[in-house]
N, C-alpha and C positions, 0 to 999 in steps of 0.2 A: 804195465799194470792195467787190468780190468778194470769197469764202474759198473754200477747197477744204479736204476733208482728204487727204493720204496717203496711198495705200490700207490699208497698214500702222498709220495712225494711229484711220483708222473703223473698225477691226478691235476694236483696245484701245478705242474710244468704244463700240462695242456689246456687245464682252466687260465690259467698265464695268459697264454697264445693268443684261445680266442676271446682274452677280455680285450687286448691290444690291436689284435686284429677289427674288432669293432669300435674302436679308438680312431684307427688309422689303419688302410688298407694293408701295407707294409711293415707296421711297426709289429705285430706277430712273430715274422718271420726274422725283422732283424733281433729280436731280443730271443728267440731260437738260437740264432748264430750264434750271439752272444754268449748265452747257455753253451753249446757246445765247443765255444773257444775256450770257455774255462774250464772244463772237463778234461777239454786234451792238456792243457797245463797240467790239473792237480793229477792226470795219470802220470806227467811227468815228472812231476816234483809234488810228491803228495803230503808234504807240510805246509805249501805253500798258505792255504788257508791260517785266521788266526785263531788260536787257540781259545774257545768260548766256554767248555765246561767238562766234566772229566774227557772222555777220548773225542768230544765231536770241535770242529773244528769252523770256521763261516769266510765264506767267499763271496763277498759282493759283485753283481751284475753291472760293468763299466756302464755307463748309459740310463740304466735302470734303476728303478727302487725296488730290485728283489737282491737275494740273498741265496747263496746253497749253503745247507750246514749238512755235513756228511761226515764219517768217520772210516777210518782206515780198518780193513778188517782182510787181515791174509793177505793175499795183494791184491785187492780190490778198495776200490773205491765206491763206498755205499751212499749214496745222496740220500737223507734221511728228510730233509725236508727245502722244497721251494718255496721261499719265505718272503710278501712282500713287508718292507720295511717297517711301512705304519702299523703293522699287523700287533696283539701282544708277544712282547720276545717270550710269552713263557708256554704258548698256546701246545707249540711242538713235544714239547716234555712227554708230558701224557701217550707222547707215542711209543718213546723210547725207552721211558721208565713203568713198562705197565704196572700196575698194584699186585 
């Protein structure tokens, strides 16, 4: 199975990066890793994630206070949004559900 991100969603993944990276030299790149370790999961088992609201699903970052929420579409894996935790859970909506 394929992933994509969002455009909107690699935006907040590399805003991420370098908020962490100026945190801590190294912390960027590990919560990158991170990112990318659960990616290869949910290509392999793509329910892995838990079930948040119609089709989109949320996987937490082990280490982190972020979140992927993505949804299954064909056989890809769409990361709809890089979500940190404190953030509002409903902020992402607005992307998914345009008016």
């Amino acid at each position: 199975m394929n992933y994509s991100f969002h455009p909107e969603a690699e935006l907040e993944f590399l805003e991420a990066i370098a908020y962490l990276d100026d945190c801590d030299e190294d912390l960027g790149l590990d919560f990158s890793r991170q990112v990318y370790r659960v990616i290869r999961l949910l290509t392999q088992f793509p329910n892995l994630g838990t079930p948040i609201e119609d089709r989109f699903r949320r996987c937490l970052i082990e280490r982190f206070r972020y979140g992927l929420i993505y949804e299954i579409i064909d056989d890809e894996i769409v990361i709809q949004v890089v979500m940190h935790t404190s953030r509002d859970p409903e902020y992402w909506k607005t992307r998914v559900y345009p008016d």
